[in-house]
N, C-alpha and C positions, 0 to 999 in steps of 0.2 A: 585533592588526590590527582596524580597525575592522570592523563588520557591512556596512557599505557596499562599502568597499573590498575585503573577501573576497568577497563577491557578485559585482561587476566583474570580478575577477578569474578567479574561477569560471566565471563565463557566460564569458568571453573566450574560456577553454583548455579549454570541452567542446563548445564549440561544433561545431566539425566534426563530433564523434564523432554526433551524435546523425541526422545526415542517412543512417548506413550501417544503420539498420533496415526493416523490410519496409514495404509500401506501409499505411500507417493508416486508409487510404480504404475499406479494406476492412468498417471498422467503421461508416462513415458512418451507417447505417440506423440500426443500434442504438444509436448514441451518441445521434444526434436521439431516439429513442424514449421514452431513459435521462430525456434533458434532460423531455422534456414528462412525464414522469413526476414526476420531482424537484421541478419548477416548480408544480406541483399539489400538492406538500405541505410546499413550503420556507415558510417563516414568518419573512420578512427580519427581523422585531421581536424575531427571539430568534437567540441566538448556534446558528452552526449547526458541528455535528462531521462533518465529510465522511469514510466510508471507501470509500476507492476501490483498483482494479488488476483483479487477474484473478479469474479463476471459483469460485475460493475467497472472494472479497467478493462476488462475484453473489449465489453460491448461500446465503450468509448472510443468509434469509430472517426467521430469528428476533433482526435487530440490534436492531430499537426495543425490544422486550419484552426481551432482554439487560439491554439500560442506559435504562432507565426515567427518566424528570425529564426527559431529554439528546433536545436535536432533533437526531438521527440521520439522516444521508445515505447512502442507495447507492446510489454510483455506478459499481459495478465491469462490467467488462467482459469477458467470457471467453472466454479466449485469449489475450487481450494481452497485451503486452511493454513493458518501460518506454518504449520509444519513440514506442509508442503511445500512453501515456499523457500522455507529453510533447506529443505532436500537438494532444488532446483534453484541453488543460489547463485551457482558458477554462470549456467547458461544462461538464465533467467537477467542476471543482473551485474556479476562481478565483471565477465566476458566484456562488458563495454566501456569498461574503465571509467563508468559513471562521475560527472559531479555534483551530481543531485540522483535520488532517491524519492521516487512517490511511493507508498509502500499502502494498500487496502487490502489489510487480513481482518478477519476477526467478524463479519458476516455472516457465513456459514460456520465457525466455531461457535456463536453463540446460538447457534440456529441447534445446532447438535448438542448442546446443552453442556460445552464447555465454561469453567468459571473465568471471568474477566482474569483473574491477576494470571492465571497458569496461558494465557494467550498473552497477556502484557509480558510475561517473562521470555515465550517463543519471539515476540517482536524485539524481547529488549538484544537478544542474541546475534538473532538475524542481523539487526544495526552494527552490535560488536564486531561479526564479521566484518559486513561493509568497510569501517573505521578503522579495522588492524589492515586491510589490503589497502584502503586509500583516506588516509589521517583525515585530508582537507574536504571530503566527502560529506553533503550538504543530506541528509535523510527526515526526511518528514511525513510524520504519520498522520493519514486520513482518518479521523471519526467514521468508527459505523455508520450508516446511512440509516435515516426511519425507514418505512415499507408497508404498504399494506399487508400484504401478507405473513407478517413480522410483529406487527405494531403491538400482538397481548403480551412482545415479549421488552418492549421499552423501556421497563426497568431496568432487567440486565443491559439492554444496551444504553442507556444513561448511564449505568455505576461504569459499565468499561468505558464509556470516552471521557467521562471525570479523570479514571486512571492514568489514560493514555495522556490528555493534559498534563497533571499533576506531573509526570515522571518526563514526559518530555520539555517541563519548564527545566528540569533536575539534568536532564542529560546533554554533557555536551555533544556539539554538532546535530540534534535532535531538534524538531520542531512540531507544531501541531497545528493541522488545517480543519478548523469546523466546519465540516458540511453536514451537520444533523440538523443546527439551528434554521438554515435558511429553508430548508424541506419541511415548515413547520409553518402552519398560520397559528398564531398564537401558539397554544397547549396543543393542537389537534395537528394530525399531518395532513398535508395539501396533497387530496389524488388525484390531481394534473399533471402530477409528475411524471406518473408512470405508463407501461407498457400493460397490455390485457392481463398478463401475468402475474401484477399488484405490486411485485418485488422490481424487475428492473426498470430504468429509467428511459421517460424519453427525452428527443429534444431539450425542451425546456426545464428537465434536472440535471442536464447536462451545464446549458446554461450557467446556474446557479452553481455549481460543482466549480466551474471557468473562474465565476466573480471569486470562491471561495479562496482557491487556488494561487491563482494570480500575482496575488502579491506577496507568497511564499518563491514564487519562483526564482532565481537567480539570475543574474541577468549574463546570458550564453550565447553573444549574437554570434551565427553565424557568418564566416570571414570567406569573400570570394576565392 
């Protein structure tokens, strides 16, 4: 099927679903914040890598030094939910004429006892956007992360990153970054990773987030 025509088609049949998330308004401050932040270090002459979602790309304060050369965007938001992100798509991520897409929703959706596939349908949309404003537009989706705080809920969040796998081998311009596996010793999760909190990361799941990552990137050197 063409890339057009599965776009159309896409947006047609997730359309509904995306009106039954919480109110997005709520983020209004902080998204305006986000933006006059971003707009202060975007540099429209160079190809820009946007990562965006929830509090896990917030608090990912060491991205630029991460991935060095690469004009690096954060633009996450925490707490959010993919429906939110879908709200704040303009600011958030279309505004920078991206060629690449990090995208980490589906966290606090599972957390709120949404079902994987009605959040894999809000992701698959979100994409469609991105993809009908810029065809050659690279989007790649992060697996939920384990958590202390989180961990009795593992099952759902195993069945949603199977999903997000699965569909992102299916969709073009679509990719998928495992960062559950590596936050894992064996079966059990590794809590060295995290903050007093159980749920966010420190340092060293940043780290391992980097390795994850990395060779999903695109290569966007920066030109004097």
């Amino acid at each position: 099927m063409a890339l057009r025509n599965w776009l159309c088609l896409l947006l047609a049949g997730i359309a509904p679903i995306l009106s039954q998330g919480q109110d997005p308004k709520r983020f209004a401050t902080e998204v305006a914040q986000i933006q006059t932040r971003m707009d202060s270090l975007w540099d429209p002459a160079q190809p820009a890598v946007v990562f965006t979602g929830s509090s896990s790309i917030r608090m990912w304060t060491s991205l630029a030094q991460d991935f060095p050369g690469t004009q690096t965007l954060n633009t996450g938001f925490g707490g959010s939910q993919a429906t939110d992100l879908n709200h704040y798509l303009d600011p958030l991520v279309l505004d920078y004429q991206p060629v690449q897409v990090f995208i980490y929703e589906g966290d606090n959706d599972l957390a709120e006892g949404k079902r994987p596939r009605r959040i894999l349908k809000t992701l698959q949309a979100i994409t469609a956007q991105i993809h009908a404003r810029y065809p050659g537009t690279s989007v790649v989706w992060l697996a939920a992360k384990p958590s202390i705080s989180r961990w009795k809920l593992r099952s759902r969040y195993r069945r949603f990153n199977r999903k997000l796998r699965r569909h992102a081998r299916k969709a073009p311009g679509v990719d998928f970054a495992d960062v559950w596996t590596p936050m894992l010793q064996g079966r059990k999760l590794n809590p060295d990773l995290f903050i007093e909190d159980g749920l966010h990361m420190n340092a060293s799941g940043y780290r391992l987030w980097r390795a994850a990552i990395a060779p999903k990137l695109i290569s966007t050197p920066i030109t004097p």
